[in-house]
N, C-alpha and C positions, 0 to 999 in steps of 0.2 A: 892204590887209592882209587884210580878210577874204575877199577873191577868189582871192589867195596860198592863204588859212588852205585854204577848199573844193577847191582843185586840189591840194593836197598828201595830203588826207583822202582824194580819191576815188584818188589812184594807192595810196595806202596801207591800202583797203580790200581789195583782192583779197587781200593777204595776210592780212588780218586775217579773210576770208571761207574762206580756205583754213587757217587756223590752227582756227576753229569745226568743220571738216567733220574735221581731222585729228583733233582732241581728241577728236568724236564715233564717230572710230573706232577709240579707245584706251578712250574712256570711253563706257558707254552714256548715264550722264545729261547729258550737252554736246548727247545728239539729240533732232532736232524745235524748236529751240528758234532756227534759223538765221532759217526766217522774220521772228518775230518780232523780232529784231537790224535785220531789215529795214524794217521797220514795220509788218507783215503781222500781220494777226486777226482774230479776228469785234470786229463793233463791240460797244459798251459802250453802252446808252440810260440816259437818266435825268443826272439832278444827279450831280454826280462830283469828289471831293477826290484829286488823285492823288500819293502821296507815293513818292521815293524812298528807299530806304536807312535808312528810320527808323521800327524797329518798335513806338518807346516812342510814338511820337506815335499811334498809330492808335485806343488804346483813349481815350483825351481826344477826339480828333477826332467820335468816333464817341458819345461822352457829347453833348455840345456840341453837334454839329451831326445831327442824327440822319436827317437826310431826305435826305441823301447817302451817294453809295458811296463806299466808300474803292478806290479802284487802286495795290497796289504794285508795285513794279519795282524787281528784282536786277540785279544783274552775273552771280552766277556759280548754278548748278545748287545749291548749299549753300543759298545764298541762297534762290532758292525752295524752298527742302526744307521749310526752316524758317518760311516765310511759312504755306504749305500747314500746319506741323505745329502752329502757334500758331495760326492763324484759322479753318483748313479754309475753308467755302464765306463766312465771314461779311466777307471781302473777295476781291477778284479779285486777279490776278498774270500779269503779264507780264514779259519781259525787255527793261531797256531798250533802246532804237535806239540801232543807231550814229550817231555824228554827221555823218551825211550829210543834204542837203539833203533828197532824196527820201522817202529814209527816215523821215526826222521830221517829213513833212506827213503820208506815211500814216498814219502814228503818230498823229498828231491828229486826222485823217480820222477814223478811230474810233473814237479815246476821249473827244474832246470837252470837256478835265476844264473847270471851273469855275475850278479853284485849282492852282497847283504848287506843291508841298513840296521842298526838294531837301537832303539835309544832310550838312553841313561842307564839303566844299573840292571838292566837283564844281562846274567850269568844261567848260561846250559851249559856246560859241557858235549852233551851228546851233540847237540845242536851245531856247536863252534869248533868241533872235532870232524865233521862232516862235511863241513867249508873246507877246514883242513885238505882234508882227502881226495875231494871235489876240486880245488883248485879253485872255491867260488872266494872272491875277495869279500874279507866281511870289515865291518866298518862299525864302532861305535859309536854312535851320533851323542854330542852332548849328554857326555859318561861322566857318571859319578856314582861315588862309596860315600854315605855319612861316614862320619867318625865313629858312630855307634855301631855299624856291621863291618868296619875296617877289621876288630879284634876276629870275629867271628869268620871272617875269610882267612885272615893270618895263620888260622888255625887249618889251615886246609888248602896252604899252599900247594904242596904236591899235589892236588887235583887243579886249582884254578893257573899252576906255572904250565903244566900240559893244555888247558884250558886256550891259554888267551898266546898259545905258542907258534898256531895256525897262519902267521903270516895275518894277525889282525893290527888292525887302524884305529889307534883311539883319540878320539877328539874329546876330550876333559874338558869339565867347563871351569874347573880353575886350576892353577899351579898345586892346592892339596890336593884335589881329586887323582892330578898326574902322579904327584909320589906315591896315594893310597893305592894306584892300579900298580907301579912299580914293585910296591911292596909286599903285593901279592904273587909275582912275577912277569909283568907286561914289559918286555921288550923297550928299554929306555927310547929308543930311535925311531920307532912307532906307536911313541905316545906322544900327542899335541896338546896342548892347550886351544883351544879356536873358542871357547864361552859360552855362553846358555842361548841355543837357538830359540828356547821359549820368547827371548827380549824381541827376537825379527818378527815376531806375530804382527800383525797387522788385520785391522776386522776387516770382511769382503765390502768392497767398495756399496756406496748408497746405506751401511749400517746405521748411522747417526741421521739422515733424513727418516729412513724407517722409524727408527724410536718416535725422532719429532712427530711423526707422520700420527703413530698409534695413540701416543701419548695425547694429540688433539682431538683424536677419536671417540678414548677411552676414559679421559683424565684431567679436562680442560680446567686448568684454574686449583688440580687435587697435586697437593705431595706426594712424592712416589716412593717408595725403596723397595728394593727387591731382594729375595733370599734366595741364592741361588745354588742349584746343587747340594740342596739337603739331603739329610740321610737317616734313617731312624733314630730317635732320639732327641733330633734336632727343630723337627718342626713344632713340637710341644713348646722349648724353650722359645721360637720365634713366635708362635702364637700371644705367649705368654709377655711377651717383651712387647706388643705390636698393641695389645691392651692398655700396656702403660702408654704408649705411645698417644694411641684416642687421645687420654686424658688431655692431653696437653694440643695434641693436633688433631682436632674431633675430625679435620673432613680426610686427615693422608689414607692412601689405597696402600695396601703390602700386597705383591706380588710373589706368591711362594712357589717355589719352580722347583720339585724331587728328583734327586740325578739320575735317577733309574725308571725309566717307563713303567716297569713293573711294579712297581711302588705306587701307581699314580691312585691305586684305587683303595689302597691303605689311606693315603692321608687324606682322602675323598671323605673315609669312613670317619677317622680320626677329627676332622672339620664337622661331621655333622653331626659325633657323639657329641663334641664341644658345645654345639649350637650360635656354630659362627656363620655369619651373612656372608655369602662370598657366592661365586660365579665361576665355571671352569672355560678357562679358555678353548677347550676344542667343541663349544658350543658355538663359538664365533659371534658371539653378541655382542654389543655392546658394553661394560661394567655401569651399570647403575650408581649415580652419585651418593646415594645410599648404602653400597655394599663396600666395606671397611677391605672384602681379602677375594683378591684372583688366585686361583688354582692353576699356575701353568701347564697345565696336560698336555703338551704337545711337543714335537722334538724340534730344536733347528731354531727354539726362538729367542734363547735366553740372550744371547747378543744384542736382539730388537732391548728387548727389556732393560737390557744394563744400561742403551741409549737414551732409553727414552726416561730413567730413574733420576732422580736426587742423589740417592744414596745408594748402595750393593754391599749387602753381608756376602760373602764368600762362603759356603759350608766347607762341610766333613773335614770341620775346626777347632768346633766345638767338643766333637767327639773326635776320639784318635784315629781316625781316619789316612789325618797328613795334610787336609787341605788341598783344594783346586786349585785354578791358574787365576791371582790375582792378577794377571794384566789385563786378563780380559776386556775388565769392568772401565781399568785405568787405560785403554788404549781409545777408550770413545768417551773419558773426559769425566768420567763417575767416581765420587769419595767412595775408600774400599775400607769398609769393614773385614773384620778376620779372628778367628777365636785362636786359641791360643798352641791349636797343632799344626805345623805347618811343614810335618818336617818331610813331605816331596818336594818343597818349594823353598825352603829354608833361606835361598839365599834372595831371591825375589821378594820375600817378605821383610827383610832386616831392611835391605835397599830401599823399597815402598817405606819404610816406618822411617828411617832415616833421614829423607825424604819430607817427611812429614804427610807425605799422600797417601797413608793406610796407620789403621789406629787397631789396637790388639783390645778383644773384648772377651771375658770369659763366663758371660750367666746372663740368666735375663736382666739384672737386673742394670748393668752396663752396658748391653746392646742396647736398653732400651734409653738409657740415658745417652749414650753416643747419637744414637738416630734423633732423636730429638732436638739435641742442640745441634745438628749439623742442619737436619729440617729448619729450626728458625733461626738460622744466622747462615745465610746467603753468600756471604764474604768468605767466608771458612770451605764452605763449598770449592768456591772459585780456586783459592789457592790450592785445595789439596788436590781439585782436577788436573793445574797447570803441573802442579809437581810429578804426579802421575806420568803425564807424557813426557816431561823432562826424563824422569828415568831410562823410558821407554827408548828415546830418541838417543840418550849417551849411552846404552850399551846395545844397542845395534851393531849387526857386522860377524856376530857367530855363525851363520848360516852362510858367508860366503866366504870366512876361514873355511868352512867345514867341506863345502863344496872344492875348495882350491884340493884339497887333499883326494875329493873322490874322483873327478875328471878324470885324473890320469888310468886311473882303476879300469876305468869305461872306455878311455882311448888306447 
């Protein structure tokens, strides 16, 4: 099976090698980054914790264990946008390999790490065969299988029981997830439960003065809601929903924030075929009490925004996406909107709804009614912010299960 899995990967790279070089020539930040896909860089020296995909883990890792570097590793240019705009120099960043054989001996040629981090439901084989052989301890951080690609690994036992055989660590974030990994073949005795490190999020300290701060600046005496992490498809509907909205609350400002920098200048165009009044934030102006729509063009701010908002639509909800990190919004006190895909978050979304501190919307024409009646009724607000952080604060505590497990790895 895994001789099958390698022959199928490597005919299925040239595309996926010419997919990289097209994007880089549509987008500039997809360039330079090919090598690295390959397993190519300068080496890394010294002790090395190398995590992917998980940027809550890095500031613990790095309390904790202070005589290692940290190495993170993206998928996509955003991904390192944001590595770069949170850490700057005080961790490294690479992109990770494809899962080719070659490519991920480079790959550890020279990086060397000590420890793998990998979090929730990344499956390589080549990848986690390499740790194997390496002797590098790898660690699934806050792992999970929906129930809908449970069937679809079942089917491919024999590659994921070789797979996950490597002397790996899995931290599930619930008791299904645990059976779902055993039932592909994970090792009963090195599978945990420890829970959804997404819940130990916490925004960087002074976030909610900031919002205050802008919101006095920008928005004195205006309704705010913000759309955060749109994605094509979805800014039309929020546009469109934000119309109805006027009606009713001629003076609220919408705040629309696209998840991908490289987008910024699509819905730049998309707003002026429209011919909507709006203003981009990396002009650094003031918004005009006149101008109904902020363009958030800039990285690093959507946090300010959720603080300083009424209300927070969550995107790539609407469309199947899967959905963002509803805590975000709810960790500084913001009513959380959310369309109706959620299924990276599936279980943080039910919680929030249950909760009562996130409401499921599926069209303009219920975003635009949810926003509205959340905008003029102030009370509805308050509860669903308190409930927000309730959730927040009763499932805390996965991130130092999860740490209890890697310590000894490191010691």
């Amino acid at each position: 099976m895994h001789y099958l899995y390698n022959v199928l990967v490597y005919f299925a790279a040239p595309i996926a090698i010419l997919a990289q070089i097209w994007r880089g020539l549509r987008d500039p930040s997809y360039r330079g980054s090919l090598a690295e896909r390959l397993g190519f860089g300068p080496p890394i020296e010294g002790p090395l914790i190398w995590v992917h995909a998980s940027q809550g883990l890095v500031a613990q890792l790095r309390r904790r264990h202070p005589k290692y570097r940290i190495l993170m590793t993206t998928v996509t240019p955003t991904g390192a946008a944001r590595v770069r705009l949170l850490f700057g120099d005080q961790v490294q960043h690479r992109y990770v390999p494809l899962d080719l054989p070659d490519a991920v001996r480079r790959f550890f040629d020279r990086v060397k790490p000590n420890l793998a981090m990998i979090l929730e439901t990344e499956l390589w084989p080549n990848l986690y065969g390499e740790c194997g052989r390496r002797g590098v301890p790898l660690v699934l951080a806050s792992a999970r299988i929906s129930p809908r690609s449970v069937g679809k690994y079942r089917r491919l036992v024999p590659l994921f029981r070789k797979t996950l055989s490597h002397g790996i660590v899995i931290g599930a974030q619930s008791p299904q997830d645990a059976k779902r990994f055993q039932s592909i073949g994970a090792p009963p005795d090195r599978t945990h439960v420890t829970g959804n490190i997404k819940f130990d999020y916490r925004p960087p300290d002074g976030t909610e003065a900031l919002g205050r701060a802008w919101r006095e600046r920008n928005a004195p005496g205006r309704p705010v809601w913000v759309a955060g992490s749109t994605h094509e498809g979805e800014e039309a509907i929020v546009l469109d929903a934000h119309r109805r909205v006027l009606q009713k609350v001629p003076d609220a400002l919408l705040v629309l924030v696209p998840r991908h920098p490289q987008r910024f200048e699509a819905v730049r165009e998309l707003l002026t075929k429209r011919r909507e009044r709006f203003v981009n934030r990396s002009a650094r102006t003031a918004v005009p009490s006149s101008t109904p729509v902020l363009l958030g063009d800039t990285m690093g701010e959507l946090m300010t925004f959720y603080a300083a908002a009424d209300v927070a639509f969550v995107a790539g909800s609407l469309v199947p996406i899967g959905g963002h990190n509803l805590l975000e919004p709810a960790s500084v006190g913001c009513p959380v909107l959310t369309g109706p895909h959620n299924f990276n978050g599936e279980e943080i979304a039910r919680l929030l709804m249950d909760a009562g501190a996130a409401f499921v919307v599926a069209d303009t024409a219920q975003l635009a009614h949810a926003v509205i009646g959340l905008l003029e009724v102030a009370d509805m607000r308050e509860v669903m912010a308190k409930a927000g952080k309730a959730v927040l604060d009763a499932n805390r505590g996965a991130l130092d299960r999860l740490l209890t497990l890697v310590d000894p790895l490191l010691d």
